[in-house]
C-alpha positions as CSV (number, residue, x, y, z in Angstrom):
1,X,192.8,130.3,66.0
2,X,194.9,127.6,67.6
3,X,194.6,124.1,66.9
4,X,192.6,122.5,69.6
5,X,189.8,125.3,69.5
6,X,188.9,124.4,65.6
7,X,189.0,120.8,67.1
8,X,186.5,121.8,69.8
9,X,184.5,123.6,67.1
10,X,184.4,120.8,65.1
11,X,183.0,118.5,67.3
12,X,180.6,120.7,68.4
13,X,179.7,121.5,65.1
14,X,179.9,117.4,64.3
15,X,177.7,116.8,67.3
16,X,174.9,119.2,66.3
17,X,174.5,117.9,63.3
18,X,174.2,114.2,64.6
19,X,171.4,115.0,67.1
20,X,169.8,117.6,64.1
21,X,170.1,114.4,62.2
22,X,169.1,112.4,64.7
23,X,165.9,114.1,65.3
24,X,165.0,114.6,62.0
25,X,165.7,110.8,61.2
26,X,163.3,110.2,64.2
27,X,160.7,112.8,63.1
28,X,160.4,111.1,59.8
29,X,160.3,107.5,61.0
30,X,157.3,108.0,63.5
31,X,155.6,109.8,60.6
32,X,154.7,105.8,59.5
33,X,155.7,104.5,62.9
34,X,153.8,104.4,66.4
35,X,155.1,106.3,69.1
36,X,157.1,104.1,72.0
37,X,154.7,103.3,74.2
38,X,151.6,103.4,71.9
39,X,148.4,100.7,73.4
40,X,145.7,100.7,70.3
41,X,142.6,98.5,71.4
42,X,144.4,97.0,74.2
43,X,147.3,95.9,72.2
44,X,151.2,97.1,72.0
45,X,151.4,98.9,68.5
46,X,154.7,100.4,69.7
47,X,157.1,101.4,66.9
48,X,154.9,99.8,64.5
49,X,154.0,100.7,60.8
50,X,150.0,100.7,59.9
51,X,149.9,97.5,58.4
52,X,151.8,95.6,61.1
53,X,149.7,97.5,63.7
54,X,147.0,96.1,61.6
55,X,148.1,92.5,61.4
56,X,149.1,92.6,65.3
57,X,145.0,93.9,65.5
58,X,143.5,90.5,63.5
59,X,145.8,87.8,64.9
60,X,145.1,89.4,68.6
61,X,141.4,89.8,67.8
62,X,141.4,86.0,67.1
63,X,143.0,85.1,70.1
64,X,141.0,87.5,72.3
65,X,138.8,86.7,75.2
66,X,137.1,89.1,77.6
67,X,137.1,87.4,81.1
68,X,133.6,88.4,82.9
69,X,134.0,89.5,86.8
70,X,131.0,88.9,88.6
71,X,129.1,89.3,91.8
72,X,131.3,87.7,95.0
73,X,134.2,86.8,92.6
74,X,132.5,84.9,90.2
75,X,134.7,84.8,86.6
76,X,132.9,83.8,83.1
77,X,134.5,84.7,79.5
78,X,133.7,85.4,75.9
79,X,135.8,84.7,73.7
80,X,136.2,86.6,69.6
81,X,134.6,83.1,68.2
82,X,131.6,83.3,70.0
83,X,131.1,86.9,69.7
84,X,131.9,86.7,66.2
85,X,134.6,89.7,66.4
86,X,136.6,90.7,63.3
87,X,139.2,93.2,62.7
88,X,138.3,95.4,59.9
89,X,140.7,98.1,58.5
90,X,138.6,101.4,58.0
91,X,141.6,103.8,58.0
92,X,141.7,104.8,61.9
93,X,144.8,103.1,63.3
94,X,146.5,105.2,60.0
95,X,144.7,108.4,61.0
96,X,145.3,107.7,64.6
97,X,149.1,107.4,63.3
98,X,148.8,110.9,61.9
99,X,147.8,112.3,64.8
100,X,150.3,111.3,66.8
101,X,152.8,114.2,68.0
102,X,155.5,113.0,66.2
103,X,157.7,116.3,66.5
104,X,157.9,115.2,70.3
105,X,158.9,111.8,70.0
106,X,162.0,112.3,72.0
107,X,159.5,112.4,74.7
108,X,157.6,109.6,74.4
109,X,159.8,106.6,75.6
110,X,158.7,106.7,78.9
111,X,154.6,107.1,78.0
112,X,152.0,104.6,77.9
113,X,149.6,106.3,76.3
114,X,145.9,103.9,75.2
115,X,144.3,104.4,71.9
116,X,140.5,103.1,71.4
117,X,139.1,102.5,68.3
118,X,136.3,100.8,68.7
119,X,135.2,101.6,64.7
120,X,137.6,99.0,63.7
121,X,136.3,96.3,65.4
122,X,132.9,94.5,64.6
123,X,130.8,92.4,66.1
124,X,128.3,89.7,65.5
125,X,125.4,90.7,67.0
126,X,123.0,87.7,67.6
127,X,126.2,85.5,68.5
128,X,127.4,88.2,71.4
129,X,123.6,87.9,72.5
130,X,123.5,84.6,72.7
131,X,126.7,84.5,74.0
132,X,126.1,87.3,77.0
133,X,123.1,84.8,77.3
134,X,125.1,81.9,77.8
135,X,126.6,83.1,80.8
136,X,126.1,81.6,84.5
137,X,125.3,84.7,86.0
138,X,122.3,85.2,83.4
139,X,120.7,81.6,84.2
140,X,117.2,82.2,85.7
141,X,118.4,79.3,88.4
142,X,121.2,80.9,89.2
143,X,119.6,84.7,89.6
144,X,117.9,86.2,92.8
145,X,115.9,89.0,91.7
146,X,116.6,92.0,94.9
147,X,113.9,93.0,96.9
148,X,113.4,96.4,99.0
149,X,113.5,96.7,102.9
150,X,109.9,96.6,103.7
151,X,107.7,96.8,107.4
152,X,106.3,93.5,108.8
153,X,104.3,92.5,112.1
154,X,106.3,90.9,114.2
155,X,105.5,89.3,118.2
156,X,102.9,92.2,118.4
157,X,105.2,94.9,116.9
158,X,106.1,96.4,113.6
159,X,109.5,95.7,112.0
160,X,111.6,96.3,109.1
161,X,112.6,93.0,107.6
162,X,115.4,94.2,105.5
163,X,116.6,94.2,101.8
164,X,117.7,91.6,99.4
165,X,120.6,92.6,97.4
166,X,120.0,89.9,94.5
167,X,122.6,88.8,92.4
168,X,120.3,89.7,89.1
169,X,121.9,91.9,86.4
170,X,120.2,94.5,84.6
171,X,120.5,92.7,80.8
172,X,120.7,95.4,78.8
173,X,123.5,97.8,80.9
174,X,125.5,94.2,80.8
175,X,125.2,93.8,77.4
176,X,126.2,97.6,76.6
177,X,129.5,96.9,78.9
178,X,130.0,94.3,77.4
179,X,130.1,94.8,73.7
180,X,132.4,98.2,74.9
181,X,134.7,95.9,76.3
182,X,134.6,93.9,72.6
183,X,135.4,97.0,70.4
184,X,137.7,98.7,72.6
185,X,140.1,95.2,73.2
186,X,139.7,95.3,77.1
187,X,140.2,92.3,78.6
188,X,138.6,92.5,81.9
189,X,135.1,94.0,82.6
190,X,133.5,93.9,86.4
191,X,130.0,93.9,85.8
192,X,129.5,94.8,89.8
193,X,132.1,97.8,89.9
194,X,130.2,99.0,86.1
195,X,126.9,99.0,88.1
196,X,125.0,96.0,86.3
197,X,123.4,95.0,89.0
198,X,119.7,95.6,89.9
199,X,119.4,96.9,93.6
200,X,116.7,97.6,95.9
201,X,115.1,100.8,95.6
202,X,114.0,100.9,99.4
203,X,117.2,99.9,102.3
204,X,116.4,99.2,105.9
205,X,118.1,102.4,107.0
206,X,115.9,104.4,104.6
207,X,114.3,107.6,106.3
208,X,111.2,107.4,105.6
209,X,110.7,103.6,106.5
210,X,112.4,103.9,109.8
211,X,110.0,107.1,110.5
212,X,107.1,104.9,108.9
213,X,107.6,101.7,111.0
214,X,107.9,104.0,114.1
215,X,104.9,105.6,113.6
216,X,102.7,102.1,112.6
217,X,104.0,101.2,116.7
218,X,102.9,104.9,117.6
219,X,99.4,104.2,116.4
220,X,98.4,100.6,117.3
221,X,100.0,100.4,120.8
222,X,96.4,101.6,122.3
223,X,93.9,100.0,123.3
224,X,90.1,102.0,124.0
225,X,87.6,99.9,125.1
226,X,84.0,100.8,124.8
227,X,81.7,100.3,127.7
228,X,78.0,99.5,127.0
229,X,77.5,98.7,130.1
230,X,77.1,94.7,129.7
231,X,79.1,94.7,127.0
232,X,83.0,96.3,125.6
233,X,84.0,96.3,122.1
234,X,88.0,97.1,122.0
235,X,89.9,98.7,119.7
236,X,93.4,97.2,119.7
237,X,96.4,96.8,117.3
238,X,94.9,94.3,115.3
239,X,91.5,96.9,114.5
240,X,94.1,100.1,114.6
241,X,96.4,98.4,112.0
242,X,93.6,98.1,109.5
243,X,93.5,102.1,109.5
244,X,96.8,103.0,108.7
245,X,97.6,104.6,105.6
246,X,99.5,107.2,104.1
247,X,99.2,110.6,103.1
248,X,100.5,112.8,100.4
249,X,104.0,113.5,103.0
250,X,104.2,109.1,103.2
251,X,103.4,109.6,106.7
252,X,101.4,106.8,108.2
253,X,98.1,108.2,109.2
254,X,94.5,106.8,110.8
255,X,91.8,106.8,108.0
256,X,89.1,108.8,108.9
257,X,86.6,106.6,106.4
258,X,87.9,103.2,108.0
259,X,87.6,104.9,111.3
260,X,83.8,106.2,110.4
261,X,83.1,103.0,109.1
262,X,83.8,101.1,112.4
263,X,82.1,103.6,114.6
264,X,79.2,103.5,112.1
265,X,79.2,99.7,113.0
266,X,79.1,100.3,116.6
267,X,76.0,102.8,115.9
268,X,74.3,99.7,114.4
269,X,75.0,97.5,116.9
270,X,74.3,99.6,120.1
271,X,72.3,102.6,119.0
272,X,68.8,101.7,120.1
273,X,66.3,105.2,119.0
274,X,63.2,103.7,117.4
275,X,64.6,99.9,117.9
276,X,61.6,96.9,117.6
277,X,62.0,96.0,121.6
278,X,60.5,93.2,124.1
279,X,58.6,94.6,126.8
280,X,57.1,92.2,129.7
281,X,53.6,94.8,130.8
282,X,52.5,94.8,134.3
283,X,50.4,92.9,133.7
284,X,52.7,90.1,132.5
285,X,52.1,90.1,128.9
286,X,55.0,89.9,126.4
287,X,54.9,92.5,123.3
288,X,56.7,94.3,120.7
289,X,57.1,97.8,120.8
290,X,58.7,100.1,118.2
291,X,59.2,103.4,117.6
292,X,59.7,106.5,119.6
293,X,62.3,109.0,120.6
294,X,63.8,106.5,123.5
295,X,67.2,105.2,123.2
296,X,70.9,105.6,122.4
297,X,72.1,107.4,119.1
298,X,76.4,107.6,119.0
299,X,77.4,110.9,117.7
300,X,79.2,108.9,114.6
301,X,81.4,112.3,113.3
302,X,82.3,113.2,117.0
303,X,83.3,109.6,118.2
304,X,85.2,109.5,115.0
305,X,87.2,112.8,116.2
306,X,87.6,111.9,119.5
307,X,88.5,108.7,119.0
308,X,91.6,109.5,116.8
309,X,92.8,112.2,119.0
310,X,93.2,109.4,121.5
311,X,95.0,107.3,119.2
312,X,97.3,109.5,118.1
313,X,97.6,110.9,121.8
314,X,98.3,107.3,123.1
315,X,96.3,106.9,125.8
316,X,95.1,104.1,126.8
317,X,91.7,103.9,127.9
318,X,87.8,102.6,129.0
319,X,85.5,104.9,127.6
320,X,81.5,105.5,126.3
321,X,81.8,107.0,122.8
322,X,80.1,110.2,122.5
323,X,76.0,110.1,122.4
324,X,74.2,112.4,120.3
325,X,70.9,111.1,122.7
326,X,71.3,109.4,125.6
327,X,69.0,107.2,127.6
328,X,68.6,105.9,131.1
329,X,69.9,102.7,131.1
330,X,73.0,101.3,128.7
331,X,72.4,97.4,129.4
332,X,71.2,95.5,126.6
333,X,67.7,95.6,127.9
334,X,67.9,100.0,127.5
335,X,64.6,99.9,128.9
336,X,65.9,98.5,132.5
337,X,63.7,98.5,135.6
338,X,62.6,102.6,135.4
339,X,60.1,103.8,133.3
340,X,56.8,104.8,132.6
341,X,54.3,102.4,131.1
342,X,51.5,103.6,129.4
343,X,48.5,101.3,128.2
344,X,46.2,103.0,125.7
345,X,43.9,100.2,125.8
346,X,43.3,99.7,129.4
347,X,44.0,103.5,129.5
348,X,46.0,102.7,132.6
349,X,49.9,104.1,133.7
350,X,51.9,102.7,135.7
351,X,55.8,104.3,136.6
352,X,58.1,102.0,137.7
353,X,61.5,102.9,139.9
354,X,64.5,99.9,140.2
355,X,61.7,97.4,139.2
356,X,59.1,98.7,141.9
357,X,55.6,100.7,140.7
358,X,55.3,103.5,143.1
359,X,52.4,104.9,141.3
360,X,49.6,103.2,139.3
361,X,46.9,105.4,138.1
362,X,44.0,105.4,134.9
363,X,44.5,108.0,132.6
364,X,42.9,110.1,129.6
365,X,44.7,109.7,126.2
366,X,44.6,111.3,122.9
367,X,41.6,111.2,121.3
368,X,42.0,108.7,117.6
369,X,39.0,109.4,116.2
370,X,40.2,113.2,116.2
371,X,42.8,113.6,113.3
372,X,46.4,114.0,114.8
373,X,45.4,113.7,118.5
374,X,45.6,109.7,118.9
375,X,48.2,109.3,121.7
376,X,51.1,107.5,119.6
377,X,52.8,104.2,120.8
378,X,56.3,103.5,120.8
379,X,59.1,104.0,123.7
380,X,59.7,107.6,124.3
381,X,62.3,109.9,126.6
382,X,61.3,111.8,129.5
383,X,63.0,115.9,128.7
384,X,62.7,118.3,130.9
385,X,59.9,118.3,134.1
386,X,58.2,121.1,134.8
387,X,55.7,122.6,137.7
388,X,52.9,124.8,137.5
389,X,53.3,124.9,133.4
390,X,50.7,125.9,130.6
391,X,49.0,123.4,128.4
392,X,48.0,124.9,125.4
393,X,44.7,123.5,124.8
394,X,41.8,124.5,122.9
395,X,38.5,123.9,124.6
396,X,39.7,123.1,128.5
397,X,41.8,124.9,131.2
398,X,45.4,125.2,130.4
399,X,47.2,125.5,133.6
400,X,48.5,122.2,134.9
401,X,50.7,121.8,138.6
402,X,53.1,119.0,137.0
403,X,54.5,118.5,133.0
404,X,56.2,115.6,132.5
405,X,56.9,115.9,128.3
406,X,58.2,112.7,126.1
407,X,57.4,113.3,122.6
408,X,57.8,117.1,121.5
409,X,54.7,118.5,122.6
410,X,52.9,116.0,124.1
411,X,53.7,115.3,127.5
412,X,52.1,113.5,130.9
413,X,50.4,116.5,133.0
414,X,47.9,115.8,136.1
415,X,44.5,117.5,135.0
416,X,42.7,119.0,138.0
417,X,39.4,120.1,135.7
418,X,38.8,116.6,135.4
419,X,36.6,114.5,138.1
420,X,37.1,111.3,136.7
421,X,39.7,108.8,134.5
422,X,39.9,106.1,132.9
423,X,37.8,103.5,130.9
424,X,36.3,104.7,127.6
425,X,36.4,108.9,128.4
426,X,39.2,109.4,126.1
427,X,37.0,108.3,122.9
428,X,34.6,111.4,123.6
429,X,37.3,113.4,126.1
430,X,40.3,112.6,124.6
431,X,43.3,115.2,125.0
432,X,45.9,116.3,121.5
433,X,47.8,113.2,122.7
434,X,49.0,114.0,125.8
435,X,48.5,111.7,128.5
436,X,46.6,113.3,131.7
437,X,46.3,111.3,135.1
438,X,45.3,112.4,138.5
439,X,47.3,115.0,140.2
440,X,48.4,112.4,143.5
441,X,49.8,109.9,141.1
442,X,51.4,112.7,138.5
443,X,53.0,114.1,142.0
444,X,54.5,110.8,142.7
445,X,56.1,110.7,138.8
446,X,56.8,114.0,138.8
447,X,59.1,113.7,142.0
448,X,60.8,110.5,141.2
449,X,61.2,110.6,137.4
450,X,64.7,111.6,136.0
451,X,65.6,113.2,132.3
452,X,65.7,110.4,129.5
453,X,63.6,107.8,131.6
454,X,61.8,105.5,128.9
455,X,58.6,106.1,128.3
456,X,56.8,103.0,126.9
457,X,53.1,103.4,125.0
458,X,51.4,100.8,123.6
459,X,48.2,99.3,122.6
């Protein structure tokens, strides 16, 4: 073997066991060393032994002060004093050390790897409080509590006002951050990127609210007006907005018990079957009438129907609500200047057309000293006129040319068996309560009288 081969060998051999020893030198020193690049709470333990990693931990822990990013750029800090921190060795930066890959250190000068150990590090508990406390951003004065998105009326329309982000912190997430931040030696916490902040739980652009507030216009931009005649009652956005609510889908809906209790208040005001009324008699006397079948009853569940089909349709309109019973006249005075006027006491009838009697005649009532055949007083309604109709009567003849009926069934019938009328015959010749006149005037009724003219009977 020539001379300058053993050299080569030799320095190969020379150089493998430098790096062997090398390695092994460096194998044994990280065994009570950190790695190169070794961050333990925030700190650089690099190359380190346990106790100076430990020393580094309690002067550093002293010195420490986590600064506090809040809301638009605001900065606050706590610092170790007031959150009473202390380092306190409990064996983990040694076993941390042990678990290190020290075998591979030859790979670790270019790492920058972070170690937390949050076990080591202890807090005073009521001082961080108080400190956390203590900060700006948790001063009542300085805190605006967020508020959700929410519908408004606004210049006769319904808007969304929107949401108030706030500036208030949820305490207890803050405080959790926080005291984190303490035991893991970060310096830095962002309380808005950590999501410490309450927010709104409804936003202007929510789904529902935008579909809500579009619907709330929907509704109220109608407007029905009721016609009675002499007088309207409207329903506009001010009555409609007092119906809206929601059902199980958060839709905004018309209440239907609202609804029925407005239309129940219309029937109170205008409905007018059985009513006490003011009558001026032919012969220009002024009494109260009550009673009877006469007058205008609103069909309450219908109306109620009908009317919220037409709000929800949106169709503005002039309308009469829906009448279970109708009667001639819708002014005030339901009564008007037709009808049919009936004095038991001077047994006298006289019919009336636009304010002008066409026929006046004496007539035979019911007899009240019969049980059940007194002629009864009140106003009554006119159904339907029939000729050459059958009375069924007891002890005279039954067929009759004219039937005018108003109460069931009584009714007014001409009565040709009879000679005379009038005066005191219905005492002693008195009908079941029907009213019979002579045939001439019943004619005249008969052949001018409409369905639902007011009957009026009194004493």
């Amino acid at each position: 073997m020539s001379i300058r081969k053993k050299i080569m060998i030799s320095l190969i051999t020379i150089l493998l066991l430098m790096t062997a020893g090398a390695y092994g030198y460096g194998v044994y020193y990280f065994t009570e060393h950190f790695l190169p690049g070794s961050i333990v709470n925030g700190f650089n333990c690099s190359y380190m032994d346990v106790k100076e990693a430990e020393d580094l931990l309690t002067r550093k822990i002293g010195a420490y002060a986590l600064t506090v990013n809040t809301m638009n750029r605001g900065q606050e800090s706590i610092t170790a004093e007031q959150a009473g921190l202390t380092y306190q060795s409990d064996g983990s930066v040694k076993k941390l050390m042990e678990n290190q890959n020290r075998f591979l250190w030859f790979t670790a000068f270019n790492q920058h790897q972070e170690y937390e150990i949050p076990s080591s590090i202890q807090y005073d508990e009521e001082k961080t409080k108080s400190a956390i406390a203590a900060l700006n951003c948790m001063q009542a004065d300085n805190i605006t509590e967020p508020s959700d998105a929410y519908i408004e009326e606004k210049d006769e329309q319904f808007v969304i006002v929107p949401e108030v982000e706030g500036n208030a912190l949820d305490a207890e997430k803050t405080k959790q951050v926080i005291i984190q931040a303490l035991l893991t030696g970060k310096t830095v916490v962002d309380l808005e990127a950590d999501d410490c902040y309450k927010k709104p739980s409804v936003y202007q652009n929510d789904e529902m609210l935008v579909k809500n507030c579009e619907q709330a216009n929907k509704l109220t931009d109608v407007v029905v007006t009721y016609d009675f005649d002499d007088r309207t009652e409207t329903v506009d956005r001010d009555v409609i907005k007092g119906w809206l609510t929601k059902n199980d889908a958060g839709d905004y809906v018309l209440d239907q018990n609202q609804m029925a209790s407005y239309i129940s208040g219309l029937a109170a005001t205008y409905d007018t079957v059985g009513m006490d009324r003011t009558f001026s008699t032919y012969d220009g006397r002024g009494i109260s009438i009550m009673g009877g079948t006469y007058g205008w009853k609103i069909d309450q569940e219908a109306e109620v129907k009908a009317l919220a089909e037409i709000i929800e349709n949106g169709e503005t309109q002039v309308r009469e609500p829906v009448y279970a019973q109708e009667g001639l006249s819708r002014k005030t005075n339901d009564i008007g200047y037709t009808y049919i006027e009936i004095d038991l006491t001077a047994q006298r009838m006289v019919f009336y057309k636009k304010g002008t009697p066409i026929a006046d005649a004496p007539v035979v009532s019911g007899n009240p000293y019969v049980p059940n055949c007194a002629t009864p007083t009140g106003c009554y309604t006119v159904g339907e006129t029939k000729s050459g109709y059958t009375v069924n009567g007891e002890d005279y003849p039954s067929a009759v040319n004219y039937w005018i009926p108003f109460d069931g069934n009584l009714g007014i019938n001409d009565a040709p068996w009879r000679g005379s009328f009038g005066e005191q015959l219905y005492e002693f010749e008195g009908t079941h309560g029907s009213i019979c006149a002579p045939t001439d005037q019943v004619q005249i009724i008969y052949s001018n009288v409409e369905k639902n003219t007011p009957v009026v009977i009194y004493e």
